[in-house]
C-alpha positions as CSV (number, residue, x, y, z in Angstrom):
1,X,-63.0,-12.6,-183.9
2,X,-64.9,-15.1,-185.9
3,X,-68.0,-16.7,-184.2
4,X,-70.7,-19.1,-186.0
5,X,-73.9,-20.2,-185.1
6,X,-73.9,-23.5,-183.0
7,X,-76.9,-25.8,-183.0
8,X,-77.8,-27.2,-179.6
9,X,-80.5,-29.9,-180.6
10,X,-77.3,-32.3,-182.2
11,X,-75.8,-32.4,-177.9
12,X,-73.9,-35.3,-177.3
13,X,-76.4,-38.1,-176.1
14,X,-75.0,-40.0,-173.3
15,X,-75.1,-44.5,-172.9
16,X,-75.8,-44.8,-169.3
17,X,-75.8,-48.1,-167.9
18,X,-78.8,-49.7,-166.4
19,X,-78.8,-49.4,-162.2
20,X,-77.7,-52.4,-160.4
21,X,-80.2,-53.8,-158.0
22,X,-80.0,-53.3,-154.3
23,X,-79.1,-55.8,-151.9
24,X,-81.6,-53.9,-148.9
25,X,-83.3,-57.1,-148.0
26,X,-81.8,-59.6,-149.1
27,X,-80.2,-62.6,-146.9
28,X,-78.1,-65.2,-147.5
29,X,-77.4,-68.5,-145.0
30,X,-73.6,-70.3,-146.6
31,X,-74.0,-73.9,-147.4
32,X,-70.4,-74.3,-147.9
33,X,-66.8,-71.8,-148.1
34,X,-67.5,-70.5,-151.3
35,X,-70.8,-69.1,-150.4
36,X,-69.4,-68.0,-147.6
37,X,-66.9,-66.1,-149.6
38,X,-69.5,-64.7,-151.9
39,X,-71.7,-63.8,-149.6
40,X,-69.2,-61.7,-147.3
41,X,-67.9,-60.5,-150.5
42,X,-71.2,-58.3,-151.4
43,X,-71.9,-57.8,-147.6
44,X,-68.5,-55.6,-147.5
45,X,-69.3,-54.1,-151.2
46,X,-73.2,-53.1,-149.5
47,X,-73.4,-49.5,-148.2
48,X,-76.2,-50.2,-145.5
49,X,-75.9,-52.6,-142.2
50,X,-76.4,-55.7,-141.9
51,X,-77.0,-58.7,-139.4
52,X,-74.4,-61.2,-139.2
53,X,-75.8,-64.9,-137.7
54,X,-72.6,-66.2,-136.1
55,X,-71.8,-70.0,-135.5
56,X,-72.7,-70.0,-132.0
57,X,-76.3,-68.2,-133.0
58,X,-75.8,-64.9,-131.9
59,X,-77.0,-62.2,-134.0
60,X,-75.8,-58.3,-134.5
61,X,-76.3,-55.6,-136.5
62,X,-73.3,-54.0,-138.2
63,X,-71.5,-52.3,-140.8
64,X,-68.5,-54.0,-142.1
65,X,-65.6,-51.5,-143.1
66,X,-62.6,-54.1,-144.0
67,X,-62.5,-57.5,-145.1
68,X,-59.4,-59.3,-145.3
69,X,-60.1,-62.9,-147.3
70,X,-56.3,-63.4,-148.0
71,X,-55.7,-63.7,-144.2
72,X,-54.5,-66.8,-142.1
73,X,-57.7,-67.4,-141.3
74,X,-59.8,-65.2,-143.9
75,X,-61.7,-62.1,-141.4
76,X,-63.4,-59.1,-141.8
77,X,-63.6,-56.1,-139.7
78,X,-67.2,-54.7,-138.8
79,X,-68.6,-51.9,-136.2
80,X,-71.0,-53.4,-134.4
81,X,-74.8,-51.3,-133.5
82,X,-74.3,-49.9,-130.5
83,X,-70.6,-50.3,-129.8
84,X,-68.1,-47.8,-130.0
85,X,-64.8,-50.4,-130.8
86,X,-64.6,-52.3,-134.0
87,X,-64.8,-56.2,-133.6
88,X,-63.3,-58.2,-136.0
89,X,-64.6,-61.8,-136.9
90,X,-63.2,-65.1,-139.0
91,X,-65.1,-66.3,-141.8
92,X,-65.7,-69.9,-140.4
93,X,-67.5,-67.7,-137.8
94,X,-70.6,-66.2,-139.8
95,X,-73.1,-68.6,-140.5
96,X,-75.8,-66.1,-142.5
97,X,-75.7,-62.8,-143.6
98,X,-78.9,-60.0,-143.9
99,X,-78.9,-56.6,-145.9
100,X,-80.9,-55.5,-142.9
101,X,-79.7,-51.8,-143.6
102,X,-80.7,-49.1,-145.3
103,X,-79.1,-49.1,-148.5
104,X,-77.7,-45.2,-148.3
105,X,-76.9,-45.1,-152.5
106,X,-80.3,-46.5,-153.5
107,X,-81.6,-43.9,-156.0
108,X,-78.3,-42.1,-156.3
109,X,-76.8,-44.0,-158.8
110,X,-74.3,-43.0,-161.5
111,X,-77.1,-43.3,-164.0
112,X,-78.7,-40.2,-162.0
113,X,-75.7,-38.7,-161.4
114,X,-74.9,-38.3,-165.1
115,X,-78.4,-37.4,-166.0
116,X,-77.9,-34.4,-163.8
117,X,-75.2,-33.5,-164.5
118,X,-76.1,-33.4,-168.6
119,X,-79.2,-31.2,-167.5
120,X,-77.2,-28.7,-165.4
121,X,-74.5,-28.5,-169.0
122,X,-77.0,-28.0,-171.1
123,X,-78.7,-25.2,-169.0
124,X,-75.3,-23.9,-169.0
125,X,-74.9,-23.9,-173.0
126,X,-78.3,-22.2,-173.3
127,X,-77.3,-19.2,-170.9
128,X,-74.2,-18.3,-172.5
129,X,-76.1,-18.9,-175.9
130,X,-78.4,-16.4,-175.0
131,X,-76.2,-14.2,-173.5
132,X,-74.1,-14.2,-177.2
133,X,-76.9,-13.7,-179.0
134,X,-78.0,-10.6,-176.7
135,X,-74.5,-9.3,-177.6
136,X,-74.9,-9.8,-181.3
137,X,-72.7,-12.7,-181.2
138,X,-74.9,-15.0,-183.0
């Protein structure tokens, strides 16, 4: 068996993207369809809750699992705070939208993720590189 001596300090450096920003906070009111669109667009792609001003000015709290903006009328599905049954609204029927939620991903992002998971390799590399050495491997 041949072995050679590696050098650890040339490890692969890694080009991690900056985080997005969140959305926790945030609130938009649609002037017109394409807002709308928009804005129900990054409601469904938000992790957290939010509150949902409908035409008629009711307001409710809830977490929007499906959206379907190719449908005869354009609708999204949502569970509402509080209610066991999912409700399901039209587009023309939100007025406003607020990223009243918790945002459940902020400060887990990829970015973290991959910085982890480099530390816990490189741990990793220096165990069994000590444990070859011990054996007269290197």
């Amino acid at each position: 068996m041949k072995t050679s001596k590696t050098d650890m300090s040339n490890a692969a450096t890694f080009a991690i993207p900056e985080d997005l920003p969140t959305m926790e906070g945030m609130a938009f009111t649609f002037a017109n369809d394409s807002d709308r669109f928009e804005g129900i667009d990054k409601a469904f792609d938000y992790r957290g809750d939010v509150t949902l001003t409908l035409a008629d000015g009711t307001t409710l709290t809830a977490f929007i699992f499906n959206r379907e903006a190719d449908a005869k009328p354009p609708r999204i599905s949502v569970f509402v705070k509080g209610e066991e049954a999912p409700r399901y609204f039209t587009y023309a029927e939100i007025n406003a939208i607020a990223f009243s939620g918790k945002d459940p991903a902020n400060g887990k992002s990829w970015r973290n993720w991959v910085a982890k998971k480099h530390e816990e390799r490189k741990a990793e590399a220096d165990s069994l590189k000590q444990e070859l050495e011990e054996r007269g491997y290197l």
